[in-house]
C-alpha positions in Angstrom: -4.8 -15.3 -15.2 -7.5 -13.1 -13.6 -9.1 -10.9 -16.6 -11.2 -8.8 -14.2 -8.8 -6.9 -12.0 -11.4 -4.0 -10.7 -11.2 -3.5 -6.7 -11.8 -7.2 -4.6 -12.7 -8.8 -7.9 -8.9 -10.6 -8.7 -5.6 -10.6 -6.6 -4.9 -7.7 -8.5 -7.7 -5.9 -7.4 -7.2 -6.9 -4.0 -3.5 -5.5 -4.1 -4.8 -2.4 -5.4 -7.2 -1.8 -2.7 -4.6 -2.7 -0.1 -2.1 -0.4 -1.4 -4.4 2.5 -1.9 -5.4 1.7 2.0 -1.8 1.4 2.8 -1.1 4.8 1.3 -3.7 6.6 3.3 -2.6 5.0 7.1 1.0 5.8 5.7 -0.2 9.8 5.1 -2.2 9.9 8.1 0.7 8.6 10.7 3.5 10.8 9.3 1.0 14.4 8.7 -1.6 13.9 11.6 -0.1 11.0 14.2 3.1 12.5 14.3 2.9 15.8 14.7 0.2 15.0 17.3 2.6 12.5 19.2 6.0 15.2 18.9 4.1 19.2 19.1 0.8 17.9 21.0 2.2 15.2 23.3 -0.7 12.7 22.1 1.2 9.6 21.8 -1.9 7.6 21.2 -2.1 8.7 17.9 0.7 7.0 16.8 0.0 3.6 18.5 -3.2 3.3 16.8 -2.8 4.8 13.6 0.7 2.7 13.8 -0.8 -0.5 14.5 -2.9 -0.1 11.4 -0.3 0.9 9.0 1.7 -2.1 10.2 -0.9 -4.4 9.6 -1.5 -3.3 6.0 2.4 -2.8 5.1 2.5 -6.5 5.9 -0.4 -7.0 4.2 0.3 -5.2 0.9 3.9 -7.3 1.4 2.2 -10.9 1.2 -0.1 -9.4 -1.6 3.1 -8.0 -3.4 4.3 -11.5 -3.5 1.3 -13.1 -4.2 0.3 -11.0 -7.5 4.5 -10.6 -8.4 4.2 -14.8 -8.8 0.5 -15.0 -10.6 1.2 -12.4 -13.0 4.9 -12.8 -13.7 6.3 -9.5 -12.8 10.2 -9.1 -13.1 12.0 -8.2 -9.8 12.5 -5.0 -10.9 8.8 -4.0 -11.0 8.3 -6.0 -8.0 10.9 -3.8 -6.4 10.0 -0.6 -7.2 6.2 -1.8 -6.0 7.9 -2.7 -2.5 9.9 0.7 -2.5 6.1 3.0 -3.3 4.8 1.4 -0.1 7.8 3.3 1.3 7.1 6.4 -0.1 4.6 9.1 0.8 2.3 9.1 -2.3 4.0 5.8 -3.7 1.2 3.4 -3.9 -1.1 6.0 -5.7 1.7 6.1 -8.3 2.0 2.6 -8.6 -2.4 2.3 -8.5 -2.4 4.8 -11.2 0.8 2.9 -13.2 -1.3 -0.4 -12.6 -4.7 0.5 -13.9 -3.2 1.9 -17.2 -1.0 -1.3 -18.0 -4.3 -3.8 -16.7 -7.4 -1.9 -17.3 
């Protein structure tokens, strides 16, 4: 099991950073892309900013299951990690809940 789980440094890490990454493109297509795409009529926004957050939902997703397996997390926390990457905020909770319980 990794023992070093700072940023890009263990799977961990690397699920961290993804997250946290995650979070942002998540807050920056529903508060900027959005309301760009519906009250300015920029629909570009949302294309780009989309394509971004798609690509890191899916992969925070294969890191999810990659550090739920190595570090033998029940469903349940495994669950409630998928559901934060659904919430606005959610994967700062979770960073925050991870660093306490590994760091």
């Amino acid at each position: 099991m990794d023992t070093n789980h700072s940023l890009f440094k263990s799977s961990l890490g690397w699920f961290r950073a993804v997250a946290l990454a995650e979070g942002v493109s998540y807050l920056l297509l529903l508060f900027v892309a959005m309301p760009l795409k519906y009250i300015a009529g920029i629909r570009e926004a949302v294309n780009y900013i989309g394509w971004v957050h798609g690509f890191l939902f899916i992969l925070y997703g294969l890191l999810l299951l990659k550090v739920w397996m190595k570090y033998k997390w029940t469903f349940k926390k495994a669950a409630l990690a998928f559901i934060a990457a659904i919430l606005p905020f959610g994967t700062f909770v979770l960073d925050k809940k991870l660093k306490k319980e590994y760091l």
